[in-house]
mmCIF file as Biopython writes it, N, C-alpha, C and O atoms, coordinates in Angstrom:
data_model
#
loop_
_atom_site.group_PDB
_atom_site.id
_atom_site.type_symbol
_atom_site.label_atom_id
_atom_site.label_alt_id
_atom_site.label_comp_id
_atom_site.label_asym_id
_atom_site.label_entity_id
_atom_site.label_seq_id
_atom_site.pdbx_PDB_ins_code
_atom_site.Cartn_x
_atom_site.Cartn_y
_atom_site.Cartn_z
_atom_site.occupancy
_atom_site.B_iso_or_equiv
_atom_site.auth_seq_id
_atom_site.auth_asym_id
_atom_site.pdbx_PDB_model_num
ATOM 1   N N  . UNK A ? 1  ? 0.846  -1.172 0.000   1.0 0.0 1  A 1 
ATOM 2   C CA . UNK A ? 1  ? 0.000  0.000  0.000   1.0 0.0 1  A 1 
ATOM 3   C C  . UNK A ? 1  ? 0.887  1.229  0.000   1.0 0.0 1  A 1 
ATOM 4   O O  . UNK A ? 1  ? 2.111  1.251  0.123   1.0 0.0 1  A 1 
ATOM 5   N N  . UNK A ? 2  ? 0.069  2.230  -0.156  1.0 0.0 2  A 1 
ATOM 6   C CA . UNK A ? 2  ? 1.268  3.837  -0.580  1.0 0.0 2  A 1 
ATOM 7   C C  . UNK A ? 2  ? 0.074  4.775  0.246   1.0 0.0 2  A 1 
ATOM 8   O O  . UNK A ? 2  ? -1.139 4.868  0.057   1.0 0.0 2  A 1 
ATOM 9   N N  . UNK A ? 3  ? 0.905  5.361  1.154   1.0 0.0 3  A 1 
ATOM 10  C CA . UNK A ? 3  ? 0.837  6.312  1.957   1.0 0.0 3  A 1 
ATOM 11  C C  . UNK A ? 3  ? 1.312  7.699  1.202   1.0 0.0 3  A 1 
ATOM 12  O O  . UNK A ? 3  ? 2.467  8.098  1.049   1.0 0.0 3  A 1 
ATOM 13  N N  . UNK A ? 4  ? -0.206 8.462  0.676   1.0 0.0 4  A 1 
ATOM 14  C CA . UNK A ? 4  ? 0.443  9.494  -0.027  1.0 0.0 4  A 1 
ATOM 15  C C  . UNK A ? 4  ? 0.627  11.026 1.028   1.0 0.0 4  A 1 
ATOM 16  O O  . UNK A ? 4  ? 0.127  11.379 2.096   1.0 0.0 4  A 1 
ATOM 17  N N  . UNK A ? 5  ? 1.382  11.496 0.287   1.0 0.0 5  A 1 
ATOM 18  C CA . UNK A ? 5  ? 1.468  13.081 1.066   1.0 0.0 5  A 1 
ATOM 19  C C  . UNK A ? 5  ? 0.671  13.971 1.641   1.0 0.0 5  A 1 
ATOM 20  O O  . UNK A ? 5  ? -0.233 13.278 2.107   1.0 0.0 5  A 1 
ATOM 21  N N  . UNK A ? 6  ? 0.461  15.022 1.882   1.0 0.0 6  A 1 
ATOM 22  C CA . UNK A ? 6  ? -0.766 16.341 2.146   1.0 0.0 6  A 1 
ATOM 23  C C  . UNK A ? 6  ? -0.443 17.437 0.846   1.0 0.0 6  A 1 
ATOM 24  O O  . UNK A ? 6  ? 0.625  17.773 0.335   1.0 0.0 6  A 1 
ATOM 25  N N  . UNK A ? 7  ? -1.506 17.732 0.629   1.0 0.0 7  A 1 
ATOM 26  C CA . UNK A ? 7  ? -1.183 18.661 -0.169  1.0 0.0 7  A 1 
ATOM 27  C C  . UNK A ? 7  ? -1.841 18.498 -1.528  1.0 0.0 7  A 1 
ATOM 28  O O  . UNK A ? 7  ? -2.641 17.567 -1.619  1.0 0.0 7  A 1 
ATOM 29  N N  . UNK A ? 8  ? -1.586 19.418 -2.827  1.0 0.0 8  A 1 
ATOM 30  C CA . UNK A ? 8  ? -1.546 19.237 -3.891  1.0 0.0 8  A 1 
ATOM 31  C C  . UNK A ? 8  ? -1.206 18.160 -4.605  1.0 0.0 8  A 1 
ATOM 32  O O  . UNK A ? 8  ? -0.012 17.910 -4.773  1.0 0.0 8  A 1 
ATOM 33  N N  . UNK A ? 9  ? -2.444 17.147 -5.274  1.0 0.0 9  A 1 
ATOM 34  C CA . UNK A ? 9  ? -2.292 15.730 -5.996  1.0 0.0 9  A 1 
ATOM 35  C C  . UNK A ? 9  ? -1.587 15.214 -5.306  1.0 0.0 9  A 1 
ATOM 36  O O  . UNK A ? 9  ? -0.778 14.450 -5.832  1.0 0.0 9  A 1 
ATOM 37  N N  . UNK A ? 10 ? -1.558 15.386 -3.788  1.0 0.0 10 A 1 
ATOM 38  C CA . UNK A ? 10 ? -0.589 14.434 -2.531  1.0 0.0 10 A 1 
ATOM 39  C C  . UNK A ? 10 ? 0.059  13.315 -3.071  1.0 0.0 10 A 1 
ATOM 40  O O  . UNK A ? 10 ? -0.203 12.119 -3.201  1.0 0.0 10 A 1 
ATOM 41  N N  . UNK A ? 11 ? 0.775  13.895 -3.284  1.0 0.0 11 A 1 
ATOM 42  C CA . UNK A ? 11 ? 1.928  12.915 -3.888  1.0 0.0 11 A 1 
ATOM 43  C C  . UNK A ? 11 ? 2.414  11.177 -3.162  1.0 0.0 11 A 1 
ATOM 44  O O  . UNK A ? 11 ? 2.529  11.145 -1.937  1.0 0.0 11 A 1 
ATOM 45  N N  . UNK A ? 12 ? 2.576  10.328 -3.668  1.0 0.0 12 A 1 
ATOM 46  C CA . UNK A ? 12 ? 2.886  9.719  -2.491  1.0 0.0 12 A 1 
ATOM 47  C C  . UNK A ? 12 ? 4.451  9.709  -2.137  1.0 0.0 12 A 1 
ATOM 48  O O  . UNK A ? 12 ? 5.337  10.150 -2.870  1.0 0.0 12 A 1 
ATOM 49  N N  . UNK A ? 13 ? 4.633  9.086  -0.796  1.0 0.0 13 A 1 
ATOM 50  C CA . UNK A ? 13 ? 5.495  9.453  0.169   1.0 0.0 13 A 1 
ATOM 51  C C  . UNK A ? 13 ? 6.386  8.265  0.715   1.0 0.0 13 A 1 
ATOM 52  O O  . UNK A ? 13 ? 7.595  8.297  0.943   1.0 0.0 13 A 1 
ATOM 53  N N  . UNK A ? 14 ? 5.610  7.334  0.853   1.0 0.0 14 A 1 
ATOM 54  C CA . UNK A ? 14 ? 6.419  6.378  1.488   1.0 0.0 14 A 1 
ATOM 55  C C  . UNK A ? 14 ? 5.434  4.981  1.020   1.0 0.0 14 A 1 
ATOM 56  O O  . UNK A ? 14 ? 4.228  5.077  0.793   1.0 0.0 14 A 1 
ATOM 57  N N  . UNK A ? 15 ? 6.145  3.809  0.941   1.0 0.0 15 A 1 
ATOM 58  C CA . UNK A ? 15 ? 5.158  2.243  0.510   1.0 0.0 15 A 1 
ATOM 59  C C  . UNK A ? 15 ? 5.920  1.800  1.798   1.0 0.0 15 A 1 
ATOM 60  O O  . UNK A ? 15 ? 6.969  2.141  2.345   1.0 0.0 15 A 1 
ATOM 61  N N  . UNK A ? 16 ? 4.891  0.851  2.052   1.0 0.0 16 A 1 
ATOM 62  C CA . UNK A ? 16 ? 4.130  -0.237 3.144   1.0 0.0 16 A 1 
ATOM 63  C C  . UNK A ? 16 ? 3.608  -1.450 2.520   1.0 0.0 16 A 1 
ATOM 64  O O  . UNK A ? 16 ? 3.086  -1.356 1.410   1.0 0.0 16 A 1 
ATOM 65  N N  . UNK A ? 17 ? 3.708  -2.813 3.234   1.0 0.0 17 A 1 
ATOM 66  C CA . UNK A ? 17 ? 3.049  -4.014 2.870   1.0 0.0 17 A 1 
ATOM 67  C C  . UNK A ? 17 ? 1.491  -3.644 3.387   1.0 0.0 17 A 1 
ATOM 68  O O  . UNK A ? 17 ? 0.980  -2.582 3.742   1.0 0.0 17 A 1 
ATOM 69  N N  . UNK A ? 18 ? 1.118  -4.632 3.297   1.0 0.0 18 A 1 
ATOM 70  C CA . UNK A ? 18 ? -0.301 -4.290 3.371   1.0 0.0 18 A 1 
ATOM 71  C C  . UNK A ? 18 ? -0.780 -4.563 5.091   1.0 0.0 18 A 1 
ATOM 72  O O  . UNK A ? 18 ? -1.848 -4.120 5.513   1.0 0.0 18 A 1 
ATOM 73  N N  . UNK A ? 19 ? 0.017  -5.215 5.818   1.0 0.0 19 A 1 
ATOM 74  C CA . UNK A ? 19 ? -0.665 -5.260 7.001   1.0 0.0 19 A 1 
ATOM 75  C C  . UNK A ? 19 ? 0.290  -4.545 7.720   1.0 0.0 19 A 1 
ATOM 76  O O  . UNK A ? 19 ? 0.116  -4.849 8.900   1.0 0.0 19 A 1 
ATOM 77  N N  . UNK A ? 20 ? 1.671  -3.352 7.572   1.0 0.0 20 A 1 
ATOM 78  C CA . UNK A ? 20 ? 2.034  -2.780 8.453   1.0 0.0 20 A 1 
ATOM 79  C C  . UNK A ? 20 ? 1.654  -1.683 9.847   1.0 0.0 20 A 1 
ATOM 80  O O  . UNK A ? 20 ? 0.839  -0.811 9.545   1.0 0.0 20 A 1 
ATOM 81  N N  . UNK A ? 21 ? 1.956  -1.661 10.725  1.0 0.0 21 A 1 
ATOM 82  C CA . UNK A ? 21 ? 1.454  -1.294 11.781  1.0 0.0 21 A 1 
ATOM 83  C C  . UNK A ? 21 ? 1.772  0.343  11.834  1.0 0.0 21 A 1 
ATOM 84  O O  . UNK A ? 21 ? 1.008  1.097  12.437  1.0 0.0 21 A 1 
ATOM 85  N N  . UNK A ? 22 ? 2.795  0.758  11.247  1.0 0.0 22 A 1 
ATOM 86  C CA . UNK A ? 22 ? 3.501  2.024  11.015  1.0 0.0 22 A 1 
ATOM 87  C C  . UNK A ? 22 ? 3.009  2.475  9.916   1.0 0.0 22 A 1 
ATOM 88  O O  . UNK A ? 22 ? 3.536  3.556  9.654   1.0 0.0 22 A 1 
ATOM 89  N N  . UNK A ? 23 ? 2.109  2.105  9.007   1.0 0.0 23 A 1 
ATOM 90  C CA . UNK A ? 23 ? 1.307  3.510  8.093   1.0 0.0 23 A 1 
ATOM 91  C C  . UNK A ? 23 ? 0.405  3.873  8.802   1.0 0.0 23 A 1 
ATOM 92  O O  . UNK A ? 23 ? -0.123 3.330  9.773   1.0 0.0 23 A 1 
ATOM 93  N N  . UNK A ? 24 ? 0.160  5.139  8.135   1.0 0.0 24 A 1 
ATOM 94  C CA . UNK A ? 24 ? -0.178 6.346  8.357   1.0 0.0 24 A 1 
ATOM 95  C C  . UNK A ? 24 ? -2.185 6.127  8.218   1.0 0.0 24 A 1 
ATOM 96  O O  . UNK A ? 24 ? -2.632 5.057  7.803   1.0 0.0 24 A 1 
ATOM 97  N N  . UNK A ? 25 ? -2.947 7.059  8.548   1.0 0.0 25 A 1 
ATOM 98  C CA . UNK A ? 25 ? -4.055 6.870  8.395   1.0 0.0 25 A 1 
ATOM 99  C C  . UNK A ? 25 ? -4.470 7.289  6.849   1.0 0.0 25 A 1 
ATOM 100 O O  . UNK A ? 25 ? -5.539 6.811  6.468   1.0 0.0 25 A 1 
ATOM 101 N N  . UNK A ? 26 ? -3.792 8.076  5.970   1.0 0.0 26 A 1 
ATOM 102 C CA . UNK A ? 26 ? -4.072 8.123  5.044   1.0 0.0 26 A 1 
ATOM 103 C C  . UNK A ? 26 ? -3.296 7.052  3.833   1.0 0.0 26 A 1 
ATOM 104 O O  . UNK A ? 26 ? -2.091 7.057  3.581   1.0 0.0 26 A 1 
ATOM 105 N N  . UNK A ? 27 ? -4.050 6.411  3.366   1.0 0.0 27 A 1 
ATOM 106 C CA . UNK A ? 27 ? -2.968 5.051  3.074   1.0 0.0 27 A 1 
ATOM 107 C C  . UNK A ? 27 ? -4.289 4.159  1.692   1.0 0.0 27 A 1 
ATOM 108 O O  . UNK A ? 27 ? -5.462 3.906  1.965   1.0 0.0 27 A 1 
ATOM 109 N N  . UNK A ? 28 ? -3.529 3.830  0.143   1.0 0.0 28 A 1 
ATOM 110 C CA . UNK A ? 28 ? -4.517 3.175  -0.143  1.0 0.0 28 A 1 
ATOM 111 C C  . UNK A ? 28 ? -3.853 2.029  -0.851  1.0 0.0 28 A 1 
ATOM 112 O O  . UNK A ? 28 ? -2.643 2.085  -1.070  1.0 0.0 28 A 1 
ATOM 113 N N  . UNK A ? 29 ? -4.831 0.612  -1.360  1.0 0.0 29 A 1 
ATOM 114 C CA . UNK A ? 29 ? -3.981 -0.174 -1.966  1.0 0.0 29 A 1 
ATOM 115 C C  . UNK A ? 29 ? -3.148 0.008  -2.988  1.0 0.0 29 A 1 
ATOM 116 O O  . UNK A ? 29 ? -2.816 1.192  -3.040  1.0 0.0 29 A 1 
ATOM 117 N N  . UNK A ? 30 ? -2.737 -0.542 -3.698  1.0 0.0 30 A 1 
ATOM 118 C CA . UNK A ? 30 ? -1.344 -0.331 -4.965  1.0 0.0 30 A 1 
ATOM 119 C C  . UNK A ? 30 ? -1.119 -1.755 -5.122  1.0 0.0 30 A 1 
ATOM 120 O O  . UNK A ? 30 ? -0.722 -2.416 -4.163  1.0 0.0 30 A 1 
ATOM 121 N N  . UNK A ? 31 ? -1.353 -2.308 -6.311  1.0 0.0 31 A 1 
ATOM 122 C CA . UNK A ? 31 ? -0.771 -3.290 -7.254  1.0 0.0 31 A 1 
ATOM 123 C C  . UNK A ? 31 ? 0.828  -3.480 -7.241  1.0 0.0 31 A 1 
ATOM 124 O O  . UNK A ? 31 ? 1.656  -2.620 -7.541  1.0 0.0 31 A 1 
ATOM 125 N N  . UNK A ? 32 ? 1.034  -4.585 -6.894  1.0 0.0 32 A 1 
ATOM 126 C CA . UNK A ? 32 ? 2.541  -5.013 -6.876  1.0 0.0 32 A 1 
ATOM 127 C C  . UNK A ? 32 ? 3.556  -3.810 -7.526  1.0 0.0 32 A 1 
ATOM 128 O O  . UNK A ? 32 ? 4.426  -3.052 -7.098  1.0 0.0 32 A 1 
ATOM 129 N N  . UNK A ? 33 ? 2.870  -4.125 -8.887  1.0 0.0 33 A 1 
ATOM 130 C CA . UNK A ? 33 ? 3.644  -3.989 -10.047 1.0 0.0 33 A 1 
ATOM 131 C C  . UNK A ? 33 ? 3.481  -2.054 -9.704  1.0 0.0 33 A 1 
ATOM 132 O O  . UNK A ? 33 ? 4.547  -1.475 -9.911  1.0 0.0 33 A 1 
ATOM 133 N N  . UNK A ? 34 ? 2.576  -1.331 -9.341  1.0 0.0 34 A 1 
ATOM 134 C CA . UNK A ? 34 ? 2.838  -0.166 -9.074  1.0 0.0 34 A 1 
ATOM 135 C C  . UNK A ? 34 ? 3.798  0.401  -7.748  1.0 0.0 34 A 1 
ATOM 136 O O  . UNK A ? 34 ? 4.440  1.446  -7.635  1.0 0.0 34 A 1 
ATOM 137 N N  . UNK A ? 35 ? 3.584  -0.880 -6.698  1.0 0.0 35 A 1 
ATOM 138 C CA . UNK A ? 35 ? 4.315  0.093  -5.523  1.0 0.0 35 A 1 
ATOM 139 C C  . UNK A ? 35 ? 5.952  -0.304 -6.370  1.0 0.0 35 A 1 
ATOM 140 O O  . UNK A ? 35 ? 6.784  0.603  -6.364  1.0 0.0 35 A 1 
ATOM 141 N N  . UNK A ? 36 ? 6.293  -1.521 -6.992  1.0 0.0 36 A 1 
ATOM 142 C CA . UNK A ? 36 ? 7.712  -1.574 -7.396  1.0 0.0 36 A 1 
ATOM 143 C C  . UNK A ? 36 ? 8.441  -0.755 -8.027  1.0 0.0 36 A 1 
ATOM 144 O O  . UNK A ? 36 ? 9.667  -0.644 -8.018  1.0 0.0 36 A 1 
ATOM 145 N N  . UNK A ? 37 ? 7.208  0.160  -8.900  1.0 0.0 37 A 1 
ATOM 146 C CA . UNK A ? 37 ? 7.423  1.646  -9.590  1.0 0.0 37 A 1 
ATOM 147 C C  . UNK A ? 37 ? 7.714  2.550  -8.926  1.0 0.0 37 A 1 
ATOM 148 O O  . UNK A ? 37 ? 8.568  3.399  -9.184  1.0 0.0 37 A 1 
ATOM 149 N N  . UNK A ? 38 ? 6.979  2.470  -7.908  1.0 0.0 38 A 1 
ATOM 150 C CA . UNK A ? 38 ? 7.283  3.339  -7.097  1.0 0.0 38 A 1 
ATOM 151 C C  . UNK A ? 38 ? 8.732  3.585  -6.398  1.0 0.0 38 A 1 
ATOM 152 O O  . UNK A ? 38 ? 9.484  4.547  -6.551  1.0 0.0 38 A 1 
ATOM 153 N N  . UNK A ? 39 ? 8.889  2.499  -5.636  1.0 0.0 39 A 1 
ATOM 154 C CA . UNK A ? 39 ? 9.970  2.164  -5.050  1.0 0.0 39 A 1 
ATOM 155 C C  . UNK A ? 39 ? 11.200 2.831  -6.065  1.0 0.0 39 A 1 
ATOM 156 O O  . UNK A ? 39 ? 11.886 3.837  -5.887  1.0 0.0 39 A 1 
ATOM 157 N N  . UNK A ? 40 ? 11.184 1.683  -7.390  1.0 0.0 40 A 1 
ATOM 158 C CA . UNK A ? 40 ? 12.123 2.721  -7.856  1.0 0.0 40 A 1 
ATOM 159 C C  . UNK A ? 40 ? 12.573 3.512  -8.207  1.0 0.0 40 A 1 
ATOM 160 O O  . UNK A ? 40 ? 13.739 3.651  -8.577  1.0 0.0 40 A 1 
ATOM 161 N N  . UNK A ? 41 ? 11.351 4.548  -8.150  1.0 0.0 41 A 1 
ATOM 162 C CA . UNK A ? 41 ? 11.817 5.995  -8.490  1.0 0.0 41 A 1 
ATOM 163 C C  . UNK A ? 41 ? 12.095 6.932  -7.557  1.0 0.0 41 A 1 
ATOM 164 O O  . UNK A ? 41 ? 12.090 8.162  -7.605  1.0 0.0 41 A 1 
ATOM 165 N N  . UNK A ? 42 ? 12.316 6.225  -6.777  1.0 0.0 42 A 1 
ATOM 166 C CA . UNK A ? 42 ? 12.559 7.255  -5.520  1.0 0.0 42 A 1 
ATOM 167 C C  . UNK A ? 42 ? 11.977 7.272  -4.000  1.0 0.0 42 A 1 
ATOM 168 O O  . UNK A ? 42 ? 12.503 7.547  -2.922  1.0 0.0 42 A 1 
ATOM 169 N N  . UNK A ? 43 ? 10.446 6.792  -4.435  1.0 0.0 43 A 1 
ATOM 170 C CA . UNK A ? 43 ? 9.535  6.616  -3.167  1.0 0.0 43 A 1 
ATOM 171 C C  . UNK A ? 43 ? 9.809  6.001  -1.616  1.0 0.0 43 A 1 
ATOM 172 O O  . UNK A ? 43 ? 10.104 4.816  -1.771  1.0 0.0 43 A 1 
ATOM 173 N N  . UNK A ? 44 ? 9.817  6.185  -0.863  1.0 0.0 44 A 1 
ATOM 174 C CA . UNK A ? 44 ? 10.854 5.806  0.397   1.0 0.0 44 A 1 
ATOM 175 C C  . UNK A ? 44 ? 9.896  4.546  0.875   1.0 0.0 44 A 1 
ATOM 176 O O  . UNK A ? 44 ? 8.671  4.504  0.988   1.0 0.0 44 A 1 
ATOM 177 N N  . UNK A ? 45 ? 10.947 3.491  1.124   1.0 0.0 45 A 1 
ATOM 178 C CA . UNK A ? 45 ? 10.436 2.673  1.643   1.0 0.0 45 A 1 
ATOM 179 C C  . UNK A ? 45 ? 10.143 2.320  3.483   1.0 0.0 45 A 1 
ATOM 180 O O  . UNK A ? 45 ? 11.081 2.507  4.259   1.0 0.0 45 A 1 
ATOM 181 N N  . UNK A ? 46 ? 9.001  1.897  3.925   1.0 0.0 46 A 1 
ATOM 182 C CA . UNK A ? 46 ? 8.510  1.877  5.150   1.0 0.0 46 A 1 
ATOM 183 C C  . UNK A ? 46 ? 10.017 1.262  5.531   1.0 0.0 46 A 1 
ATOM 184 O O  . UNK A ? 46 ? 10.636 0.555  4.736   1.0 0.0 46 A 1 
ATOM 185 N N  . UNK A ? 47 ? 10.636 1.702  7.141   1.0 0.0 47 A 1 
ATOM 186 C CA . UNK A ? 47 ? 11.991 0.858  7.324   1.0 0.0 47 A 1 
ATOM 187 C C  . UNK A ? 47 ? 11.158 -0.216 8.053   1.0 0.0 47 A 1 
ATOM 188 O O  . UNK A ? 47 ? 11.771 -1.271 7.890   1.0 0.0 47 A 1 
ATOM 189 N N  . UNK A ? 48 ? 9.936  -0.463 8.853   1.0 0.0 48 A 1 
ATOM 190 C CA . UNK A ? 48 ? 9.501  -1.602 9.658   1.0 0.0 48 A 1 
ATOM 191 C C  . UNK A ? 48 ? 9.140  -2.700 9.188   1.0 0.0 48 A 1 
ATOM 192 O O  . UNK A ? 48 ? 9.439  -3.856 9.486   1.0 0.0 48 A 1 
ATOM 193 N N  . UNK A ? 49 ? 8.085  -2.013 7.989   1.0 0.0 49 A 1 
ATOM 194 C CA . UNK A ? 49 ? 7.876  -3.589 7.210   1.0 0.0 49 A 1 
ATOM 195 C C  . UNK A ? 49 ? 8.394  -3.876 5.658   1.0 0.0 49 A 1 
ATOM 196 O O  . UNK A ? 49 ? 7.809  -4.556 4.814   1.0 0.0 49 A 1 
ATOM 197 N N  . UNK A ? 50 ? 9.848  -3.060 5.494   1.0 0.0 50 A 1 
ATOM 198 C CA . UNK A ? 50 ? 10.518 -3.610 4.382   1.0 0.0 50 A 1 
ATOM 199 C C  . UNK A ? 50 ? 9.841  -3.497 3.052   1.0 0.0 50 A 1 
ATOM 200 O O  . UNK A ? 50 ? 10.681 -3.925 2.260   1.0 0.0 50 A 1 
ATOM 201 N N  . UNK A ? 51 ? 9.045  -3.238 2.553   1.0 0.0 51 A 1 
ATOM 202 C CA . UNK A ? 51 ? 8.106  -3.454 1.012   1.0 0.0 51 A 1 
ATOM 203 C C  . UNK A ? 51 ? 8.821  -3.975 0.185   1.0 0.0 51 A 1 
ATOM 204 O O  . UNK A ? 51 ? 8.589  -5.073 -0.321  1.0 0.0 51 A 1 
ATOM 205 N N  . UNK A ? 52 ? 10.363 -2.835 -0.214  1.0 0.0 52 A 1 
ATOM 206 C CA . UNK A ? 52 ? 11.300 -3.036 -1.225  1.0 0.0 52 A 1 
ATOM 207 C C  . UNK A ? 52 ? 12.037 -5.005 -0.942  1.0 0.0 52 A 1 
ATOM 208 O O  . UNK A ? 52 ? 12.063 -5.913 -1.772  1.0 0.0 52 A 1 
ATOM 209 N N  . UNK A ? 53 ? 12.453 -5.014 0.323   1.0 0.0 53 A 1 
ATOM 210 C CA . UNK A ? 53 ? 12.937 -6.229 0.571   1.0 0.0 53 A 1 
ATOM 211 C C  . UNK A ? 53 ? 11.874 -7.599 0.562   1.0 0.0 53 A 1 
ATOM 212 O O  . UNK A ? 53 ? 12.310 -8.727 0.792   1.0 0.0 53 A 1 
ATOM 213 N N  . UNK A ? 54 ? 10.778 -7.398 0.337   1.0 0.0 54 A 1 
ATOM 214 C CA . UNK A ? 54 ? 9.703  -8.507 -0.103  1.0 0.0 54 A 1 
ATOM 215 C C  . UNK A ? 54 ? 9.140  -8.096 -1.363  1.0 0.0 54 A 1 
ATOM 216 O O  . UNK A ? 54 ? 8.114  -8.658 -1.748  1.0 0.0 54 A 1 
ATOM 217 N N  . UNK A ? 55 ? 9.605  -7.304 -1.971  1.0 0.0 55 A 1 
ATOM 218 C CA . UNK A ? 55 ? 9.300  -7.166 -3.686  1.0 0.0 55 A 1 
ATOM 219 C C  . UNK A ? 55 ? 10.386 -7.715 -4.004  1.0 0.0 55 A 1 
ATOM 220 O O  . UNK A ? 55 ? 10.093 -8.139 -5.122  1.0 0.0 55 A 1 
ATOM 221 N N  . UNK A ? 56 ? 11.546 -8.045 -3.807  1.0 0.0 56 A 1 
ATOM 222 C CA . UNK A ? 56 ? 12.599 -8.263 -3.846  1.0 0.0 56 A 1 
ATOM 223 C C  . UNK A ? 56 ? 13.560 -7.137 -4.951  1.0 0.0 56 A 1 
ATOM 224 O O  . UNK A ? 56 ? 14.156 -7.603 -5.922  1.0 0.0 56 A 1 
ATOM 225 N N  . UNK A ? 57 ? 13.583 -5.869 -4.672  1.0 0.0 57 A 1 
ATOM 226 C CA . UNK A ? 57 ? 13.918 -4.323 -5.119  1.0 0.0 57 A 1 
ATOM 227 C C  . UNK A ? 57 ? 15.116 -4.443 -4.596  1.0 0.0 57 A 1 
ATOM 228 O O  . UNK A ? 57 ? 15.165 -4.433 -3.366  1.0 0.0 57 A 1 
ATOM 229 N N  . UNK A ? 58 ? 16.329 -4.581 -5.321  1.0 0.0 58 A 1 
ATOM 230 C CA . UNK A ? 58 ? 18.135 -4.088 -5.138  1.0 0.0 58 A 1 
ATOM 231 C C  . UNK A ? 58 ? 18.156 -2.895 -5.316  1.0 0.0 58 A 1 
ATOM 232 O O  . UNK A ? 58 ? 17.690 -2.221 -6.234  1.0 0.0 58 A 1 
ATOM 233 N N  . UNK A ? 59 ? 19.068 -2.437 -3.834  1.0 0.0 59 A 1 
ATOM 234 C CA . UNK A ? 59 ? 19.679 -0.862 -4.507  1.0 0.0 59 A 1 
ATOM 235 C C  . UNK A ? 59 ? 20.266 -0.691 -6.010  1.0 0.0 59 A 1 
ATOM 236 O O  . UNK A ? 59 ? 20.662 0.408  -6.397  1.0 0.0 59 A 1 
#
């Protein structure tokens, strides 16, 4: 899931697995194949529940 920003077309901000305890209340699903997009363009990954390290995403 992707926890987007505040603001203007709130950008998103940070990805999360789907049952992490550390997102945020504003938070919606995302297709594999989109949070991995995400991830690699920059999008910060949750440090508690890893997303990038169970998509399996290399620096």
């Amino acid at each position: 899931m992707v926890e987007p920003g505040i603001g203007n077309g709130r950008p998103p901000i940070e990805v999360h697995t789907g049952g992490c305890y550390a997102a945020g209340k504003r938070r919606r699903p995302v297709p594999r194949d989109e949070a991995r997009r995400l991830l690699t363009s920059g999008v910060r990954a949750c440090t508690h529940c890893k997303p990038d390290a169970q998509l399996r995403i290399l620096d």
